[in-house]
VEXKOL-663136 format. One record per residue: x, y, z of N, C-alpha, C in turn; residue in three letters. Coordinates in steps of 0.05 Angstrom, whole numbers, plus 5000, padded with zeros to 4 digits. Layout:
<pts>
<n.c1->X | n.c2->Y | n.c3->Z | ca.c1->X | ca.c2->Y | ca.c3->Z | c.c1->X | c.c2->Y | c.c3->Z | r->ala>
...
</pts>
This chain:
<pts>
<n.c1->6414 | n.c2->9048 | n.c3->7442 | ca.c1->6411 | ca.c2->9031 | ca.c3->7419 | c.c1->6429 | c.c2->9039 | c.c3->7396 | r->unk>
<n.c1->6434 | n.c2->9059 | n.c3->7397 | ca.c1->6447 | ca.c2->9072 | ca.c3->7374 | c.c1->6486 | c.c2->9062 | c.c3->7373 | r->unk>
<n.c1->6489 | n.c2->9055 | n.c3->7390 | ca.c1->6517 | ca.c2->9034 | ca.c3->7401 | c.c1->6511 | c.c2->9013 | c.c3->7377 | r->unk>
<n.c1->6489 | n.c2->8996 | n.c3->7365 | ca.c1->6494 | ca.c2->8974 | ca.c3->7364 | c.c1->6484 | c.c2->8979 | c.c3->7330 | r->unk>
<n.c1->6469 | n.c2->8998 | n.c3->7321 | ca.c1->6473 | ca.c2->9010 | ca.c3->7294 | c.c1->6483 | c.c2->8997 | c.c3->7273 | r->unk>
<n.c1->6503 | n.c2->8992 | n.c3->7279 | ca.c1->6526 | ca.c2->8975 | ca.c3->7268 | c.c1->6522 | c.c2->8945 | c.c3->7260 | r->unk>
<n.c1->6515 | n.c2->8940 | n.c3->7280 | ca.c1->6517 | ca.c2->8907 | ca.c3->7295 | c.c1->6503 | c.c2->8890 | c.c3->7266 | r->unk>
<n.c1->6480 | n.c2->8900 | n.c3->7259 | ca.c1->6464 | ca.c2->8885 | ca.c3->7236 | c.c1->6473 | c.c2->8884 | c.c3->7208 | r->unk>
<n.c1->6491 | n.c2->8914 | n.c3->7200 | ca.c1->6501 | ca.c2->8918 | ca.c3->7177 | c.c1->6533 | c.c2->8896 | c.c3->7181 | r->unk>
<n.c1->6542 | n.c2->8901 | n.c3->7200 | ca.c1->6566 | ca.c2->8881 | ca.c3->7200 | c.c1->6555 | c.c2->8852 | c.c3->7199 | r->unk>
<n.c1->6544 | n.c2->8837 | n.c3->7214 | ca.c1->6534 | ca.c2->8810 | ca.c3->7214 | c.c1->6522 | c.c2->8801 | c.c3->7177 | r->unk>
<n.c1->6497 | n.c2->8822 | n.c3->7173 | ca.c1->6489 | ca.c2->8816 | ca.c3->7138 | c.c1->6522 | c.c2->8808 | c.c3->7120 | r->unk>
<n.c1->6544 | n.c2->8826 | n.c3->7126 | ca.c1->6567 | ca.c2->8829 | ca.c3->7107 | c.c1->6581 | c.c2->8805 | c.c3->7106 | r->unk>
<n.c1->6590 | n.c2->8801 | n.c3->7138 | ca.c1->6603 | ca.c2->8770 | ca.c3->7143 | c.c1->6584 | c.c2->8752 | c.c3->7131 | r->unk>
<n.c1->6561 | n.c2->8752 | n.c3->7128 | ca.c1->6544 | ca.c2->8729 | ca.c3->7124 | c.c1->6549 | c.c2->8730 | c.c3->7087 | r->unk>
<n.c1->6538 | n.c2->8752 | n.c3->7083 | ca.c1->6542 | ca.c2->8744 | ca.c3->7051 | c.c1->6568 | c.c2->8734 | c.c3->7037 | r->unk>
<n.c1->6589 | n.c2->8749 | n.c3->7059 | ca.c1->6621 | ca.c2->8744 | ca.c3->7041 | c.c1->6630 | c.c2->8716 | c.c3->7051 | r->unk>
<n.c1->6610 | n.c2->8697 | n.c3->7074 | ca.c1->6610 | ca.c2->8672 | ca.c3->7069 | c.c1->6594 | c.c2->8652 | c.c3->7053 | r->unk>
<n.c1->6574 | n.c2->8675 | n.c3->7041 | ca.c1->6552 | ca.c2->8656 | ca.c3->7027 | c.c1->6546 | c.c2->8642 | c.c3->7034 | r->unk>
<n.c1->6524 | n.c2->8652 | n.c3->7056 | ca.c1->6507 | ca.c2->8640 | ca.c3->7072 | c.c1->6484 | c.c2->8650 | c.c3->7075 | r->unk>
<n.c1->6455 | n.c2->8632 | n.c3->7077 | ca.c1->6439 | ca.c2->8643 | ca.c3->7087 | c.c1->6432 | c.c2->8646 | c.c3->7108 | r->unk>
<n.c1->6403 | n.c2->8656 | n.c3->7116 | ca.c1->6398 | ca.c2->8661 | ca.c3->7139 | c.c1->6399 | c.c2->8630 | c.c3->7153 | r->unk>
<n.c1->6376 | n.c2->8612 | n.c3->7134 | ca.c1->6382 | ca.c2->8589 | ca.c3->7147 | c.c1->6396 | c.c2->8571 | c.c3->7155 | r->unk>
<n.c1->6422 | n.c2->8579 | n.c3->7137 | ca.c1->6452 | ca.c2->8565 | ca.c3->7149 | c.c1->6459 | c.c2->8576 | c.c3->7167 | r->unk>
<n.c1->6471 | n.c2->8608 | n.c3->7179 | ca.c1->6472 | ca.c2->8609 | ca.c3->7195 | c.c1->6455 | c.c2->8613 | c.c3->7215 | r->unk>
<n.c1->6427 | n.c2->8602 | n.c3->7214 | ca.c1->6417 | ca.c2->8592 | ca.c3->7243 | c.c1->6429 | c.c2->8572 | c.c3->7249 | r->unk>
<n.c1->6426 | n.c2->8556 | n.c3->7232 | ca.c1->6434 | ca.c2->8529 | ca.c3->7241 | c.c1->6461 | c.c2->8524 | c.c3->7250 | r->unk>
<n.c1->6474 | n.c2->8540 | n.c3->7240 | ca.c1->6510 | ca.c2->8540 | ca.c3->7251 | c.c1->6512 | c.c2->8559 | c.c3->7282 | r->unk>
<n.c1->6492 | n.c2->8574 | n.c3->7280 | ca.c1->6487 | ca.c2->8583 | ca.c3->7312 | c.c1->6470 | c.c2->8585 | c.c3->7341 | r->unk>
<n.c1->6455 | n.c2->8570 | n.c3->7325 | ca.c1->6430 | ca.c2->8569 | ca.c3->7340 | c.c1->6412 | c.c2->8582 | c.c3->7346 | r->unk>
<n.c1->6413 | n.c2->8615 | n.c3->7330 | ca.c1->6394 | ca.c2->8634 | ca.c3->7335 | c.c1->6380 | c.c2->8627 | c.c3->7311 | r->unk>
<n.c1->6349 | n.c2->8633 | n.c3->7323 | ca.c1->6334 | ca.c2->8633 | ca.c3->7298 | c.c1->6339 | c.c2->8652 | c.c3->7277 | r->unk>
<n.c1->6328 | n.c2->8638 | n.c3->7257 | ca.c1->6325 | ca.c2->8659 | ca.c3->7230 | c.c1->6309 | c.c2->8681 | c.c3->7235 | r->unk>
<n.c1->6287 | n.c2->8685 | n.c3->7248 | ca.c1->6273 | ca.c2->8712 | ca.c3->7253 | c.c1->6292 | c.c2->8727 | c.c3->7271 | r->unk>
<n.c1->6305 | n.c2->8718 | n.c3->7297 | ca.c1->6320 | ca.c2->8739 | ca.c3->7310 | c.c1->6342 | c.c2->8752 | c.c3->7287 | r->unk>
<n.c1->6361 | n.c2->8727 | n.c3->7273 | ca.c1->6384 | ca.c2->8734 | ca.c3->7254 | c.c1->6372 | c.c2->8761 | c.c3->7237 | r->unk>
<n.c1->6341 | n.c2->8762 | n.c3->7224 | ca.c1->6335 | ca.c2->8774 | ca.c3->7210 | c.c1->6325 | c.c2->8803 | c.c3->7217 | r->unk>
<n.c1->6318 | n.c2->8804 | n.c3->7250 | ca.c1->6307 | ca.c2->8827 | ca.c3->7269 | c.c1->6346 | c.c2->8841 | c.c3->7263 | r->unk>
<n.c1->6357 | n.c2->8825 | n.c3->7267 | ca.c1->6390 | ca.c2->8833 | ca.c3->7278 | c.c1->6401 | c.c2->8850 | c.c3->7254 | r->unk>
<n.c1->6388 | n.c2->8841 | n.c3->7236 | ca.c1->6412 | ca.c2->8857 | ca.c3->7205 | c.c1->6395 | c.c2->8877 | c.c3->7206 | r->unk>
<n.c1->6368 | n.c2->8872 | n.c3->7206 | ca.c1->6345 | ca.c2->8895 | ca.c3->7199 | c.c1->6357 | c.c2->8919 | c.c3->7215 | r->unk>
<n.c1->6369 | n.c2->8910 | n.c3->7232 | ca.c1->6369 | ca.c2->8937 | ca.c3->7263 | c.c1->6341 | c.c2->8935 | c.c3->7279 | r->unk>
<n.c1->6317 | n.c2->8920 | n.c3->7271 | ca.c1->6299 | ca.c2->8911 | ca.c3->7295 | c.c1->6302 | c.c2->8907 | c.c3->7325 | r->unk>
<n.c1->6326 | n.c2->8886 | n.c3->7325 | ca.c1->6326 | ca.c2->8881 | ca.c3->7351 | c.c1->6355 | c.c2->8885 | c.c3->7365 | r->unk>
<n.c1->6363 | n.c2->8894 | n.c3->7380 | ca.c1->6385 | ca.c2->8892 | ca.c3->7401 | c.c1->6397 | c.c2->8870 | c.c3->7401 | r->unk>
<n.c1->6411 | n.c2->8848 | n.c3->7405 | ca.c1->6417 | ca.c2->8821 | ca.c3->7421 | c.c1->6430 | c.c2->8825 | c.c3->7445 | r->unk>
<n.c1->6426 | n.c2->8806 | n.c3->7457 | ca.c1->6436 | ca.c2->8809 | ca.c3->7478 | c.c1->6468 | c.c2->8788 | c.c3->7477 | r->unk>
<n.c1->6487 | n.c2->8799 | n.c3->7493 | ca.c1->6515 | ca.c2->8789 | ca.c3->7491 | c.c1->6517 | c.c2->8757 | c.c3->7483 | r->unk>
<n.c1->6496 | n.c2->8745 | n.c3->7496 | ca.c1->6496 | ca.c2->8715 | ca.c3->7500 | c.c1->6494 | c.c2->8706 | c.c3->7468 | r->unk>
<n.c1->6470 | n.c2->8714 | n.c3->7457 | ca.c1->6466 | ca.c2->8720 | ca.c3->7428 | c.c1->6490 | c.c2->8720 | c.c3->7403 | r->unk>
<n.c1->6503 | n.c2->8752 | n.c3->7412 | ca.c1->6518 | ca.c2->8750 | ca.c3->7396 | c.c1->6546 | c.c2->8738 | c.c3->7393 | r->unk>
<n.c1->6555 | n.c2->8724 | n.c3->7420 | ca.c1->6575 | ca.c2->8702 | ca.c3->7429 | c.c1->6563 | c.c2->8681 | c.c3->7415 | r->unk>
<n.c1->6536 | n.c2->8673 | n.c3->7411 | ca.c1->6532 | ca.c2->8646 | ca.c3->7396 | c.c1->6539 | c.c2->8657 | c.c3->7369 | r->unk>
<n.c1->6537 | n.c2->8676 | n.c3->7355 | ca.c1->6537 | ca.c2->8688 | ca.c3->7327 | c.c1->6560 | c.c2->8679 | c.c3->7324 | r->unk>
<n.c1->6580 | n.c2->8696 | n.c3->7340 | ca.c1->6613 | ca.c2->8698 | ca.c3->7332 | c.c1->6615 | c.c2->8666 | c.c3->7341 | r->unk>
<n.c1->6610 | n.c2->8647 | n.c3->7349 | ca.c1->6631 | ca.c2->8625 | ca.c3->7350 | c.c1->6618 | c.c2->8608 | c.c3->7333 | r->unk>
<n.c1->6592 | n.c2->8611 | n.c3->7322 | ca.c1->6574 | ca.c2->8596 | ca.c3->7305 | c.c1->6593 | c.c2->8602 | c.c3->7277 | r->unk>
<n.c1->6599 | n.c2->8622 | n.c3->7279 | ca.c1->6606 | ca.c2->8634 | ca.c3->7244 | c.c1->6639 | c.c2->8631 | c.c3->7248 | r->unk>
<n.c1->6653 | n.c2->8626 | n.c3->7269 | ca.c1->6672 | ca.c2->8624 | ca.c3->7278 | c.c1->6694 | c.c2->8649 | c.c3->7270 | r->unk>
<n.c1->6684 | n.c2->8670 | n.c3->7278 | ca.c1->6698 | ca.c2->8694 | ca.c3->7271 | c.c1->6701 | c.c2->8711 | c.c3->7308 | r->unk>
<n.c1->6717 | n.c2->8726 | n.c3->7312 | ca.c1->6715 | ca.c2->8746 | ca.c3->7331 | c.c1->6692 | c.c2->8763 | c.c3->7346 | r->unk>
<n.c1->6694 | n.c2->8768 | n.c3->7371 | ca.c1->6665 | ca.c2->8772 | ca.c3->7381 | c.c1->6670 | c.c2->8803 | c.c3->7374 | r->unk>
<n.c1->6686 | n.c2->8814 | n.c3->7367 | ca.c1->6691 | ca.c2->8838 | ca.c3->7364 | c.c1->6688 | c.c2->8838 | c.c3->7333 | r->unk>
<n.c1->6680 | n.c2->8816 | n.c3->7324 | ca.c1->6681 | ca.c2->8826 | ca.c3->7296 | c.c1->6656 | c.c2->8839 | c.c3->7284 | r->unk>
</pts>
């Protein structure tokens, strides 16, 4: 788990420096707002499928 550490603090950053909320980008990705919000917290893991919807929802790099 400690791999993905990261994962929530990067996603919150992209989100704010697009000024967006949570509920926009659900809606631009299709993950719910509680997973989006498990995801920044560091709660939850996602799984690849997940964060492929993130990156093309927000239309940025899956590496990003």
């Amino acid at each position: 788990m400690n791999d993905y550490m990261g994962l929530g603090e990067r996603l919150k950053n992209i989100r704010l420096k697009k000024g967006l909320n949570l509920d926009e980008v659900s809606a631009m990705t299709g993950v719910s707002k509680t997973m989006l919000s498990q995801i920044e917290r560091s709660g939850s893991v996602p799984t690849i499928a997940t964060v492929c919807k993130i990156a093309n929802g927000l239309q940025i790099k899956f590496d990003s």
